[in-house]
C-alpha positions as CSV (number, residue, x, y, z in Angstrom):
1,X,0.0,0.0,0.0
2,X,1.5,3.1,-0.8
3,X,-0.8,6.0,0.8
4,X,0.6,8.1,3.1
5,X,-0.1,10.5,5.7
6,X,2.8,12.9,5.1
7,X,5.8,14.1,2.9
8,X,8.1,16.5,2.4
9,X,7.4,18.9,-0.1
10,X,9.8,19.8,-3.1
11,X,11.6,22.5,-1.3
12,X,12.2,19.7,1.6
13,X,9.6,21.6,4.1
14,X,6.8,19.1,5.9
15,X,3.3,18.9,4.1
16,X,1.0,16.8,6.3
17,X,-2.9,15.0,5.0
18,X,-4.8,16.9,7.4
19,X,-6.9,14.0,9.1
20,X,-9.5,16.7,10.7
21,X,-11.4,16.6,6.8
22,X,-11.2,13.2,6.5
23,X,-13.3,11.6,5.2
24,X,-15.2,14.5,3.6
25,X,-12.2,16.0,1.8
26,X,-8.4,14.8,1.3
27,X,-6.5,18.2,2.3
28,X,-2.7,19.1,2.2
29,X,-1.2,21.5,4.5
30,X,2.5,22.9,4.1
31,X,4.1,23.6,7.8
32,X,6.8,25.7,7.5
33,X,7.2,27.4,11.4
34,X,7.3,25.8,15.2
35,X,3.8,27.5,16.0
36,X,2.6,25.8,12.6
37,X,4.1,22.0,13.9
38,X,2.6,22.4,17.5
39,X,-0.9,23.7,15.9
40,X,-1.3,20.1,14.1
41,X,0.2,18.2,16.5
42,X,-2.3,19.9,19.3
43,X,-5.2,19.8,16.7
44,X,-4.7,16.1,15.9
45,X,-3.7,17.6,11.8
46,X,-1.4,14.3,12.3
47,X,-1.9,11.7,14.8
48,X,-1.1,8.2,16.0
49,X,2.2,8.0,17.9
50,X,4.7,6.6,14.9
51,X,3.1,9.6,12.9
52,X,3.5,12.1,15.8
53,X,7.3,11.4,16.1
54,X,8.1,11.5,12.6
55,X,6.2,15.2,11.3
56,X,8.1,16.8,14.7
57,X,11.8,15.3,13.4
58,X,10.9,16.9,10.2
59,X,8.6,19.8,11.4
60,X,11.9,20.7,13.7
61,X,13.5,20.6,10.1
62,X,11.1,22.9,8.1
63,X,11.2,25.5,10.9
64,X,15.1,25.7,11.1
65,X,15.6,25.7,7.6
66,X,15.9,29.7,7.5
67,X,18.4,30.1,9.7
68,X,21.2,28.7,8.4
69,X,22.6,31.8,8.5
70,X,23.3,31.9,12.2
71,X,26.6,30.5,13.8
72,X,26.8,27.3,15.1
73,X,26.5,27.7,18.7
74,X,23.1,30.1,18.0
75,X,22.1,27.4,15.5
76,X,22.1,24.6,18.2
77,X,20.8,27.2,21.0
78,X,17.6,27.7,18.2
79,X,17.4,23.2,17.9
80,X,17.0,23.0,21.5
81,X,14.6,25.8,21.8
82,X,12.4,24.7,19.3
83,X,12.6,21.0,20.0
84,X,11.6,21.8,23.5
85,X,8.4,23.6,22.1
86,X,7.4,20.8,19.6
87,X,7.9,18.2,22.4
88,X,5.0,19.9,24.5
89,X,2.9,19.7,21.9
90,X,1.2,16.4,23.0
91,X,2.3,14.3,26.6
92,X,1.3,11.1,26.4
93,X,2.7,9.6,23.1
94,X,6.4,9.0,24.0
95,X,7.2,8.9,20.0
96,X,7.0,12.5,20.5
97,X,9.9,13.0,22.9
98,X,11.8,10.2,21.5
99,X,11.9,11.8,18.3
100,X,13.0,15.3,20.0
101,X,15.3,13.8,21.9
102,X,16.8,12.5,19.2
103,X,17.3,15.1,17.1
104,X,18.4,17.2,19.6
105,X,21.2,14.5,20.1
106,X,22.4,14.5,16.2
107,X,22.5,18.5,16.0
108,X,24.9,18.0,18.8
109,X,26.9,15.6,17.5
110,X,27.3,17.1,13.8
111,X,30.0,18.9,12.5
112,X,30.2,21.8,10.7
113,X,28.4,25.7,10.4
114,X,24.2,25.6,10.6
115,X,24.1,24.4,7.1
116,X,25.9,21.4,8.0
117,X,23.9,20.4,11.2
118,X,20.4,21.1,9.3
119,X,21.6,18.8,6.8
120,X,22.5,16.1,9.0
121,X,19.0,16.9,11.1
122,X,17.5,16.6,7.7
123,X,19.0,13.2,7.1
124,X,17.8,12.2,10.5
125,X,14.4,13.0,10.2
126,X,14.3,11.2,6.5
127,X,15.9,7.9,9.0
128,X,13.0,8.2,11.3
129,X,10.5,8.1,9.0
130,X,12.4,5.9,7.2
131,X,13.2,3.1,10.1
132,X,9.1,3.5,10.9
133,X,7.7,2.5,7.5
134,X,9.9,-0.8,7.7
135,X,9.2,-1.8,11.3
136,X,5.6,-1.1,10.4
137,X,6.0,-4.0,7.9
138,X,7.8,-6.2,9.9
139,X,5.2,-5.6,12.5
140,X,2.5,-6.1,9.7
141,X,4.3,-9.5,8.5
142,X,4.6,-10.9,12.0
143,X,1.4,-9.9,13.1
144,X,-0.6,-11.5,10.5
145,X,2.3,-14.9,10.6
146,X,1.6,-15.0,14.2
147,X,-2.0,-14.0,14.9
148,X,-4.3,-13.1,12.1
149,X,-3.8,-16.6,10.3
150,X,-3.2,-18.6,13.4
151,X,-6.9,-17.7,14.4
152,X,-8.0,-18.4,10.5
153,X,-6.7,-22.3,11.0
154,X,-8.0,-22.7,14.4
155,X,-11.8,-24.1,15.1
156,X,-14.0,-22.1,16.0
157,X,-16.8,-23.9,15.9
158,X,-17.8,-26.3,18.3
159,X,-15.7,-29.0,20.1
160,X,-14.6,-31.4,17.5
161,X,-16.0,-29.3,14.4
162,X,-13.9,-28.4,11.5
163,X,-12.3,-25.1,11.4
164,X,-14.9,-22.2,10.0
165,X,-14.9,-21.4,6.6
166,X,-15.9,-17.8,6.9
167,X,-13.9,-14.5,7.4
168,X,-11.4,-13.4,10.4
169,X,-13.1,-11.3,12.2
170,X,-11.1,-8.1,13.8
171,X,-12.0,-5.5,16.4
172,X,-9.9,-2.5,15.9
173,X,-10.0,0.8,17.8
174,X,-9.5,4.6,16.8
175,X,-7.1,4.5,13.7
176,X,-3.5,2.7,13.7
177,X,-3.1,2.1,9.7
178,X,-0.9,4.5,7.5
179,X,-2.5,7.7,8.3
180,X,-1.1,7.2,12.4
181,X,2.4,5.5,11.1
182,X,5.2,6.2,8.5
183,X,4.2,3.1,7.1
184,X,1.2,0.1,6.4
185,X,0.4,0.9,10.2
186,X,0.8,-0.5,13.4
187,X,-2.1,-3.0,14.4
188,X,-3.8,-2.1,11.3
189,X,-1.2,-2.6,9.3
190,X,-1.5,-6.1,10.4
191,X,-4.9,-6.2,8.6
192,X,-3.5,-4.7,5.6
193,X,-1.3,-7.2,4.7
194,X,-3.4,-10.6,5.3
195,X,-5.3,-8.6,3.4
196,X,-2.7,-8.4,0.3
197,X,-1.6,-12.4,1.1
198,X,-5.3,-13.1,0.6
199,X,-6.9,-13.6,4.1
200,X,-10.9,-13.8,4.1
201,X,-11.1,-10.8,6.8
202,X,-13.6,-8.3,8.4
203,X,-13.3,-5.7,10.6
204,X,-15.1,-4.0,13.6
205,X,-14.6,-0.7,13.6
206,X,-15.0,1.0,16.5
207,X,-16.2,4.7,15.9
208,X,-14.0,5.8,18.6
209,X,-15.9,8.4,20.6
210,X,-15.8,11.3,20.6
211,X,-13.4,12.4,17.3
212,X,-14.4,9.7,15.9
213,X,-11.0,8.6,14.2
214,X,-12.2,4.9,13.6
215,X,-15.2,5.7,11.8
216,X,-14.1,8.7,9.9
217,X,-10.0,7.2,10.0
218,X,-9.9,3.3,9.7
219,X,-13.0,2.9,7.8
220,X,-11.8,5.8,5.1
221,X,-8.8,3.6,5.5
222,X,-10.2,0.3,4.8
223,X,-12.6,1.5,2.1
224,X,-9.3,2.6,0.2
225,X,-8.0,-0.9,0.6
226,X,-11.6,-2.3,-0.3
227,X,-11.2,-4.3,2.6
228,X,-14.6,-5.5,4.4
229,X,-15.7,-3.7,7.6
230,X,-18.8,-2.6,9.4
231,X,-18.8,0.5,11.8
232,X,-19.7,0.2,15.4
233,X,-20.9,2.1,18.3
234,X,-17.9,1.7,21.0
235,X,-20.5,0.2,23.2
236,X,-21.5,-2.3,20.9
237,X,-18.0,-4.1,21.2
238,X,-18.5,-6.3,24.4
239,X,-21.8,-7.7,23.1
240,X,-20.1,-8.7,19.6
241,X,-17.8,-10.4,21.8
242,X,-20.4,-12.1,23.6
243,X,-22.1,-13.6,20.6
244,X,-18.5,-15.4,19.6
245,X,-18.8,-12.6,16.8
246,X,-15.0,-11.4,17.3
247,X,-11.6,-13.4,16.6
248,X,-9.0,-11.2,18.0
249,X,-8.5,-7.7,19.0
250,X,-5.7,-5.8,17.7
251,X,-4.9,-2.2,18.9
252,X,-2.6,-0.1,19.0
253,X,-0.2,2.2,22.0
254,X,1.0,5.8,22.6
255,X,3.4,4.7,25.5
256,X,4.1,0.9,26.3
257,X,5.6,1.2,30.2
258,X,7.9,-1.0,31.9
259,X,6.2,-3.8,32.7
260,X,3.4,-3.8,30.0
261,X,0.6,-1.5,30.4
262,X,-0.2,0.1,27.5
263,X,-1.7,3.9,26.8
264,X,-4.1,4.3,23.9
265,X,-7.0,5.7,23.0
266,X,-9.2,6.0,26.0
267,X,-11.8,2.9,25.5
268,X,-8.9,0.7,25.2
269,X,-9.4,-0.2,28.8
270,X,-12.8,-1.8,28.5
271,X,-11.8,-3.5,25.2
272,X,-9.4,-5.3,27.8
273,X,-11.8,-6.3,30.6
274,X,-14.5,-7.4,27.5
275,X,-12.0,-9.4,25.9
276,X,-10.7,-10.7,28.4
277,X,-13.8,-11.8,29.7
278,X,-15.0,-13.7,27.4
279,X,-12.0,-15.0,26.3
280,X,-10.9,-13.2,23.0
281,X,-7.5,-12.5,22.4
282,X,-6.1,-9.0,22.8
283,X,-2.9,-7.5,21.1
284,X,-1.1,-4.4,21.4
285,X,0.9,-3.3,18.5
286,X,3.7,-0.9,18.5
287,X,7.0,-0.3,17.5
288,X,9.6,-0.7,20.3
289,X,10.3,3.3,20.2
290,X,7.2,3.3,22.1
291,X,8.3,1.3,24.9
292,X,9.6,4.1,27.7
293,X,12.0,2.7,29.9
294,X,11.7,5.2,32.4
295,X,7.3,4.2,33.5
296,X,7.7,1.5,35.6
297,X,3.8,1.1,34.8
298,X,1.1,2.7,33.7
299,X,0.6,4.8,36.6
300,X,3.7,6.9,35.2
301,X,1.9,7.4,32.3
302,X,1.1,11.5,31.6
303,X,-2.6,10.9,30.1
304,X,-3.4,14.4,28.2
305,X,-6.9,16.0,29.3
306,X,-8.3,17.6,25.8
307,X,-10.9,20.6,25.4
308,X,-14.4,19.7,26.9
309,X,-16.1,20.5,23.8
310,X,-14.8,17.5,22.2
311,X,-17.5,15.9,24.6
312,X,-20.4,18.3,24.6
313,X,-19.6,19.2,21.1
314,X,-18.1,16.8,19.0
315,X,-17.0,17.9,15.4
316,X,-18.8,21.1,16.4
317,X,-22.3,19.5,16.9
318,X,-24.1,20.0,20.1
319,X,-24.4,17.0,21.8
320,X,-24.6,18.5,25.6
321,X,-26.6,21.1,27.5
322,X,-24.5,24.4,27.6
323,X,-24.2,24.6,31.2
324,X,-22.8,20.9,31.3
325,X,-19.3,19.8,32.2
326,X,-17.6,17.1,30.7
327,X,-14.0,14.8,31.5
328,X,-12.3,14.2,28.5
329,X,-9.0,12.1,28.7
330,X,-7.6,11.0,25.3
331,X,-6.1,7.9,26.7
332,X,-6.5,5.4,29.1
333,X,-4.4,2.7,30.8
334,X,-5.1,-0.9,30.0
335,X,-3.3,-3.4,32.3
336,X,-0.8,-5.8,31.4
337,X,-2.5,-9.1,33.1
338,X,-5.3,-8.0,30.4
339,X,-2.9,-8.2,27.3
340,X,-2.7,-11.4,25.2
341,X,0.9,-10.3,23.6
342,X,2.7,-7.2,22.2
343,X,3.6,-7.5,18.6
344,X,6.7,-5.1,17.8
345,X,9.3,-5.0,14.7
346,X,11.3,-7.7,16.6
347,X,8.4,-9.8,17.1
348,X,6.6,-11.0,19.6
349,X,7.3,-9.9,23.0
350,X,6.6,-10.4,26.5
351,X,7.3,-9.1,30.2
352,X,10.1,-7.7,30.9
353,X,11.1,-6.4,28.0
């Protein structure tokens, strides 16, 4: 699949698909400043933590790129000032820092005027997005080795019947394809490629309350691919579940923390306690950059509280009395003892990482 969620543009500035017209209208925006990076970041322009980490590397890029002119030690003064800036853009993803982080790291370590260390942050940026779209396939190709066809050959009928002829069926939450990755996607991604090998596969798509990136993302998504799905109501997940209507879960993670626990998209949670209830496996599926070292667990985790209005008024609808208050965290924390397995570039993995 070659779609993609952003690019650099001909004079090697960051354009970005901006996600918040999807799927009305497919629109291109040109970043060219800090304030411009931190805008889309904060206004989900570009989302999904792969995605997140790889428009700052080369946002950070596109805003330095006039100053070449300054010396060296002002040059790295302005990398660190503006990586700093970009990096509080959005605090749970850990992509986010990890990509700062390690830019800031190769301005230092370059040689040279400004020109020199924007061309090596340049080249960095291009091997972040770079190393993403390939771990994104290995993920996809162990994923769909390891789980996808796995649940295809198993029975699932009853005790001692033959193995169901019909479709995989996947639950998939908020949007983890190529429009949150550098890549096919993360958990997504997973579906993608059975899909290419052949696979007979559905998908439940959770519309993913209240932006709604799984019915307006990963169905857009999957009706590009021409890949079967049906949209859901979040709440209508555990009862598909209970009906022996879902196969496997696959998800994806904004911050994987020590021992396991995984951020996403808040409803990830009660995907967990559902499936794990009634006995349906549930994946994670993230590149190891998201692992932070420094959680010990999910309680560590920074979970960012968005506007209010994304509850009362979703896409700009009312939805709410006016006088009405409304708790609106973007992520939650799903426990490790919930989580079948974490599928990563390397593989499979397990605790302790």
């Amino acid at each position: 699949m070659s779609l993609h969620a952003l690019d650099w543009t001909p004079a090697r500035t960051l354009t970005i698909l901006d996600q918040t017209w999807l799927p009305a209208e497919e629109r291109w925006l040109e970043l060219h400043t800090v304030e411009g990076v931190v805008e889309a970041l904060a206004a989900l322009r570009v989302r999904g933590a792969p995605a997140i980490g790889i428009a700052a590397a080369m946002g950070l890029v596109a805003a330095l790129r006039g100053r070449t002119g300054e010396p060296r030690e002002a040059f790295l003064r302005s990398v660190e000032r503006d990586a700093a800036v970009i990096r509080a853009a959005r605090p749970t993803a850990v992509n986010l820092s990890w990509a700062m982080d390690r830019m800031v790291r190769r301005a230092r370590a370059a040689a040279g005027d400004a020109a020199a260390v924007l061309a090596a942050l340049e080249a960095e940026a291009q091997a972040v997005w770079d190393e993403d779209r390939g771990a994104c396939r290995r993920m996809a190709e162990a994923g769909q080795a390891t789980l996808i066809r796995r649940r295809a050959d198993a029975p699932r009928g009853p005790a001692g019947g033959a193995a169901s002829t019909g479709p995989v069926n996947v639950l998939t939450h908020c949007n983890t394809g190529f429009l949150a990755t550098g890549g096919v996607g993360t958990a997504l991604g997973i579906v993608h490629v059975a899909a290419e090998r052949g696979l007979a596969l559905h998908v439940w798509v959770d519309e993913t309350r209240p932006l709604l990136q799984g019915s307006r993302l990963t169905a857009w998504e999957l009706a590009q691919a021409a890949i079967p799905h049906t949209v859901i109501a979040d709440g209508a997940a555990a009862g598909l579940m209970a009906a022996g209507r879902v196969d496997v879960v696959l998800v994806g993670a904004d911050r994987i923390a020590r021992n396991g626990d995984v951020a996403n998209k808040v409803g990830t949670c009660a995907l967990a306690v559902a499936a794990h209830h009634y006995g349906v496996p549930f994946y994670a599926v993230a590149p190891t950059s998201t692992f932070d070292r420094s959680c010990a667990t999910g309680a560590d985790i920074p979970i960012e509280l968005r506007a209010e209005s994304e509850v009362t008024r979703p896409l700009g609808v009312p939805a709410a009395p006016a006088e009405s208050r409304a708790h609106n965290p973007a992520f939650d924390v799903t426990d490790a003892r919930l989580i079948t397995g974490w599928v990563t570039e390397q593989g499979m993995v397990h605790p302790p990482f």
